[in-house]
Steps between C-alpha positions, in 0.01 A plus 500: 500500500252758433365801732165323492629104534766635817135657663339163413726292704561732806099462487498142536786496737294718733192290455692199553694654805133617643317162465833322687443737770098486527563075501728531723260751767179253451787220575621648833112593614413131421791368699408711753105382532593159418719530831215690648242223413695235560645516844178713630207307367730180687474629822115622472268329719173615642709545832682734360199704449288451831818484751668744636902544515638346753884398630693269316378101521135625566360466155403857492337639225441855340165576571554833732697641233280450217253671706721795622623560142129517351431716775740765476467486125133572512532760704770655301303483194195659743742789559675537183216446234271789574771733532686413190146428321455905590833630466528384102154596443626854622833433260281388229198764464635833732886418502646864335780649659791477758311328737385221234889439424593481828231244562612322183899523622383346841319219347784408241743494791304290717438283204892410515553513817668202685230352663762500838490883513142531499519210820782764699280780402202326679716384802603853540140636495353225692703222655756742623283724657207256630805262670316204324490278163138464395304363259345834403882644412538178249109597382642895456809399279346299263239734475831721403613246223158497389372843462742635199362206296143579490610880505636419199253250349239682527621844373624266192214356479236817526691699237402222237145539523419700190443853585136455276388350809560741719385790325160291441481482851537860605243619177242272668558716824628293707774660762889409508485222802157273291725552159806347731295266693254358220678559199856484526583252790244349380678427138867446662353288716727174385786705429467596833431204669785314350742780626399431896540113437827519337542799812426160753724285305807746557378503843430167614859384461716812673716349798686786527233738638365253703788440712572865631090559595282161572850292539294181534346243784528145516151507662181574375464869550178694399612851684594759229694718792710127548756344311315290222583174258576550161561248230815646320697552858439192618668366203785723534544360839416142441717497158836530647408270805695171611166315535410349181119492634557905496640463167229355366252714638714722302451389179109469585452852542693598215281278291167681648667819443577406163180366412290794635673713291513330219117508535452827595720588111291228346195679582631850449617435153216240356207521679491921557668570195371658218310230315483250756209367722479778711549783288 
């Protein structure tokens, strides 16, 4: 066997061993939604949605925590998206220097953080010292998760508007904040926009954090200095219950949660990317 039929083969060995594997991923992820879709979308009911938990045998639903999850994720993103909208403008346009790479370093380590440290880092700076869980805690550490993803989408993002533009800009006169404002956020504005809603999708489905700051309420709780709802620990709780009614409740929110963000990466990727309706 020649040099060049031996390189042939490992070649198709290698594609053959790489399309097994990439079946074999979009296998697993379809078991996984079938399961998903299957045993969630069973025990959906508009109860579910308009009632709130309740003890075992009282057809509770999941309405409080629906509600306490969209809360503290909105206010998350309040926190988190003008900040890291800022910060990678800064990385993008000004970022030269120590500083810069330290604020790069930062941002690549909270990207891969385990979303449970950034919950004991919160419980140390707030729980701990406030004596309290509260829904404002669970709002802060998602706002945590969030941040390093539009930090990083949008100083991505920025540096691929052509530098033509901005040098137009700045020979019509204009100063540095109306070329950032009207020129280049203005032409990274999907880029940019997909970034925070993947930035919610990470977010929405952390248990983890949740449990050491807004540790959850099986009430309907609108208090941000209280503990609060969320979707993804009540099905932590209700998933390894002995009630099957819990159980099912379960499987409910996991379905929502899955659906939201499969929506929230639907319209990321095809309606806000480049070329699609929105672009």
């Amino acid at each position: 066997m020649s040099r060049l039929e031996r390189r042939l083969l490992a070649d198709r060995v290698w594609r053959l061993v790489a399309t097994g594997l990439a079946v074999l991923a979009i296998l697993l992820l379809a078991w996984i939604l079938w399961t998903v879709f299957y045993r969630g979308a069973s025990a959906l009911s508009l109860s579910v949605l308009t009632t709130p938990t309740m003890p075992p045998g009282r057809h509770g639903g999941l309405a409080n925590s629906i509600v306490g999850s969209l809360i503290q994720v909105v206010i998350g993103l309040v926190i988190a998206a003008p900040v890291g909208l800022m910060a990678g403008t800064y990385l993008s346009e000004l970022g030269r220097g120590k500083f810069a790479d330290a604020v790069r370093f930062v941002n690549d380590v909270l990207l891969s953080a385990p979303s449970i440290l950034i919950g004991l880092f919160v419980y140390e700076l707030l729980v701990k010292p406030m004596g309290a869980f509260s829904g404002f805690s669970g709002a802060l550490a998602l706002a945590v998760l969030i941040l390093p993803v539009v930090v990083r989408a949008t100083e991505d993002m920025l540096r691929l508007v052509p530098s033509s533009l901005r040098e137009a800009a700045f020979a019509l006169g204009a100063t540095r904040a109306q070329v950032v404002t009207a020129v280049l956020w203005r032409a990274a504005r999907t880029g940019i926009s997909t970034g925070i809603l993947l930035s919610v999708a990470r977010a929405a489905g952390e248990t983890a954090p949740l449990l050491f700051t807004s540790l959850g309420n099986l009430s309907w709780s609108f208090d941000l200095g209280a503990p609060m709802a969320s979707l993804p620990v009540t099905i932590y709780q209700y998933a390894g219950s002995p009630f099957d009614e819990w159980v099912a409740l379960a499987w409910a929110g996991a379905f929502l949660i899955t659906v939201g963000v499969l929506l929230l990466n639907i319209v990321s990727r095809v309606v806000l990317a480049p070329g699609g309706k929105a672009a």
